[in-house]
C-alpha positions, 0 to 999 in steps of 0.5 A: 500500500502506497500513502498520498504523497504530502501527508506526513508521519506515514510509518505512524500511520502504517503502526496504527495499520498493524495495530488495527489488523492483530485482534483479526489476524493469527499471524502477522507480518509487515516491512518495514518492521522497525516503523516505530523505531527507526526514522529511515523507515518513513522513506523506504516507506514513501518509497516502497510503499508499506507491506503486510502479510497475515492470516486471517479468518476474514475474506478479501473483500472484508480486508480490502473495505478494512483498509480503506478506511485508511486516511490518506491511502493512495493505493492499495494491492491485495494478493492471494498467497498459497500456504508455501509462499506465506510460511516461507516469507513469514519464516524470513520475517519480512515481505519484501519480495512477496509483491512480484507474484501478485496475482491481482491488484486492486486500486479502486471500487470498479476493478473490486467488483471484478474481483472473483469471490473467494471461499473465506476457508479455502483461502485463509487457512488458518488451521495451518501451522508450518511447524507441525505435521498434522494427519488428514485425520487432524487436519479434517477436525481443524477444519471442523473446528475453524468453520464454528468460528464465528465472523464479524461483519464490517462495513465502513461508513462515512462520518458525515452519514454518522452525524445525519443520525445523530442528528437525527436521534436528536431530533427524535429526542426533542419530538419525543419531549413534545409529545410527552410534554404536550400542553394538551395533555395535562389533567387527562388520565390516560393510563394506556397512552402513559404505557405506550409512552413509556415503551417509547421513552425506552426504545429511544433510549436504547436507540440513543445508546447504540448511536453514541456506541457507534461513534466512539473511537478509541484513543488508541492512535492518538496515544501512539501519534505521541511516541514519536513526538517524545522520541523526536524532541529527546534526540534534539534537545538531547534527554532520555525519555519513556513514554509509558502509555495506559488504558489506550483502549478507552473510548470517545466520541470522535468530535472529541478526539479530534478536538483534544488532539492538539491539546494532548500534543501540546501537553507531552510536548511540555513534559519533555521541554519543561518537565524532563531534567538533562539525563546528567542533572537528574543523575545529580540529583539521584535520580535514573538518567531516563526519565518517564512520562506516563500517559493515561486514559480512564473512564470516570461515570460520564467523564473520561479522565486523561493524566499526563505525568511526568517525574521532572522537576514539577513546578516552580511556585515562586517563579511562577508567582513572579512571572505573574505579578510582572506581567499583571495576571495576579486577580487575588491575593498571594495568600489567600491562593492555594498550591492548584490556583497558583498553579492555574496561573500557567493556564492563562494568556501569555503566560511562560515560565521559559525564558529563552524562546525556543522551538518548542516553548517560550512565546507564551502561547500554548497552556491558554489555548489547551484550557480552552479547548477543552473548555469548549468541549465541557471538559475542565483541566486540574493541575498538581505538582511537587518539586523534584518530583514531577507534575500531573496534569489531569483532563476531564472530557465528556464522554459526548457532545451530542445529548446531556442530561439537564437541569431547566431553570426559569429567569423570567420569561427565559429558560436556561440548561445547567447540565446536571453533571454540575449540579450538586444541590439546590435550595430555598435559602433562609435569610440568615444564611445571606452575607453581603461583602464590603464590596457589595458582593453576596455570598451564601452560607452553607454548611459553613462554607461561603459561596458566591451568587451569581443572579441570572436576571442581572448577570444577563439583563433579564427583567424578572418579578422575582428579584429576593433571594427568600422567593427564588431558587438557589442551584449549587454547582461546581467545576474545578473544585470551585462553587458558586450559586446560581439564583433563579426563579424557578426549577422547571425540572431535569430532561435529556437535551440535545446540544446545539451550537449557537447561530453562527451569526451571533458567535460572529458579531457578539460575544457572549460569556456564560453560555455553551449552547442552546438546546430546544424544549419539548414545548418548542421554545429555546433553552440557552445551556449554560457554561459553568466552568465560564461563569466560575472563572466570571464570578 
């Protein structure tokens, strides 16, 4: 197979190749075989072109749709080997003179469908071992006992036909709010309808499952990509680094990989240049001359959680302090800040610890713009370190975009979605638990503990009839350890929404802080979700 001239990393794009193919192969072979190792393989790759041979319980026309999911496959050629060729080529350990005896190629669908139809048994014999005589006696029972393997069906299906149905899963959501909620309906008693809509509250649900499964990706390619990253800054900036990759197999929504790619990137990246010591400093300091950076993925309820870790220096507070108070970012009191907000600091706008600019850090751009993607995403971003001993940077990323679970308030003549992953309680307050700042800044006693308000009806110029905290409803939410009370009106109450992005025309000509989307409610008007890790970094 030949990858599309221009298109770069292709010995990663070859290994994520491999990778794919062994849970569907018992053998396995490719050439080059030091892809990951060996920098000289991308050219005999562009080259030669990239070569695999297995053994396989599935059939050429499974294989061939297999791979053409590949992206940037330029050309593609299957070959059909007797067990002779292939126990030779897999005993020499590589396939570099096994495409002279290609007996047919194929390089696009109408050359495929010319293609004769192979037995799936005859032409994978995966019963066969070269290194066994077997009588025909065994050979015949192999046989039997390879035609009970059960086979999974692949089709390949285009992205943009998986987001129609997303969509449209949606749509059924919202369609599904409308008939249940329908206005008609209130004070009827009908038992049969409530049965009926509970059969279909059931099937949608399950519908909404197998199309978000569908959609998950695992990140195990995004985790690879990263080797290469780490062994390509060691070799220039002359350190020696493991990378250690753990739980690869944790799966995501494919819009969600696609959006914390480049931020993952930038954070390895900071390990090694920031993190890592020189092999002879960290000997100094007793500690192994290779250090290691540990990258790990695991499911957390609706959140997965992605670490990066790294055994480094960790980071320096007074530096970090200092750099702060030059460059104006200090909102609060040195010492009133805990370790995690000082730590924060590195998160905001031109912000660099480095400084020398180099190729890979120093100018100051970087850590703000990885804190709002994943922000954008819903996802929030936790830091914690210590000196010598190395730094911990922690992602929590939504499982999905597409459909949450939601808390409807009312503001007025407004509505607005707090996702209920943020919620932690909600309350009626009582009046002695109200404290005013000097500033004039309310908090709220709970527990102890003091909490910001934040009214929505000032906050978003909302006129409302009910402006006295004692009337309203207070909901508690948190992101990132911090709290704030969000008053409202009133709780409409908890439903499954579907997120859609604002206008394009409002996200052009105005910003507006505090929200995150827009969702449509069973009764047809709009609900603006609200974006909490926003409104805590306001507040």
């Amino acid at each position: 197979m030949y990858f599309e001239d221009g298109c770069e990393m292709e010995n990663i794009r070859a290994y994520s190749i491999v990778h794919n193919l062994k849970p569907m192969a018992s053998e396995l072979i490719y050439y080059p075989n030091n892809i990951t190792e060996n920098d000289e393989s991308l050219d005999v790759i562009r080259r030669e072109g990239f070569q695999i041979i297995l053994k396989t319980y599935k059939t050429e026309n499974e294989i061939y749709d297999f791979l053409m999911q590949t992206v940037f496959l330029k050309e593609l050629k299957l070959t059909k080997l007797d067990e002779d060729i292939f126990s030779n080529a897999f005993g020499k350990g590589m396939a570099g003179d096994v495409s002279s005896k290609t007996e047919h190629q194929s390089t696009n669908d109408s050359n495929r469908n010319e293609e004769k139809e192979l037995d799936n048994h005859e032409e994978y014999k995966t019963y066969a071992d070269s290194g066994k005589n077997y009588s025909e006696d065994e050979q015949k029972q192999n046989r039997n006992e390879f035609h009970t393997v059960p086979t999974q069906s692949i089709i390949s299906v285009s992205v943009a036909k998986l987001d129609k149905l997303m969509d449209l899963v949606g749509e059924m959501v919202i369609a599904e709010a409308m008939v249940l909620q329908n206005p008609d309906l209130e004070g009827l008693e009908l038992n049969n309808f409530h049965k009926a809509a509970g059969q279909l509250s059931k099937i949608t649900s399950e519908i909404q499952d197998m199309v978000m499964s569908i959609r998950m990706v695992p990140l195990s390619a995004t985790f690879q990509r990263m080797k290469r990253i780490v062994r390509d800054m060691c070799r220039k900036l002359n350190k020696e680094i493991n990378l250690d990759i753990i739980g690869e197999e944790t799966e995501v929504d494919k819009n969600i990989i696609e959006r914390i790619t480049d931020p993952l990137m930038h954070l390895v990246r900071n390990a090694v240049d920031h993190g890592i010591e020189p092999a002879d400093e960290r000997q100094s300091i007793g500690k192994p001359r290779s250090g290691k950076i540990t990258l790990e993925a695991k499911n957390a309820g609706s959140d997965v959680h992605i670490i990066v870790k790294d055994d480094g220096r960790g980071l320096d507070k007074k530096k970090i302090l200092k750099k702060a108070r030059e460059n104006n970012l200090l909102v609060m009191n040195e010492a009133d800040m805990s370790d995690s907000d000082i730590y924060k600091l590195i998160l905001l706008p031109g912000f660099s610890t480095n400084d020398k600019v180099t190729e890979f850090s120093g100018r100051g751009v970087g850590m703000d713009v990885v804190a709002k993607n994943i922000e954008s995403i819903g996802g929030s971003i936790s830091i914690d370190s210590e000196t010598n001993k190395g730094t911990q940077i922690t992602l929590k990323i939504p499982l999905t975009l597409a459909i949450i679970d939601g808390m409807n308030l009312q503001v007025g003549k407004s509505t607005f979605t707090i996702p209920t992953i943020s919620i932690k309680e909600s309350f009626r307050p009582k009046e002695e638990k109200v404290i005013v700042d000097p500033d004039g800044n309310e908090m709220i006693m709970v527990r102890g503990q003091c909490y910001p308000v934040l009214r929505l009806h000032e906050f978003f110029n909302l006129e409302s009839d009910i402006t006295d905290l004692y009337e309203g409803i207070i909901t508690m939410v948190s992101q990132d350890d911090k709290t704030i009370c969000i008053f409202a009106d009133k709780l409409l109450g908890q439903q499954q929404v579907v997120v859609k992005s604002l206008p394009e025309y409002i996200k052009r000509f105005k910003k507006i802080k505090g929200i995150s989307g827009c969702t449509l409610l069973g009764d047809g008007s709009i609900s603006l979700i609200l974006d909490i890790a926003g409104l805590i970094h306001i507040k």
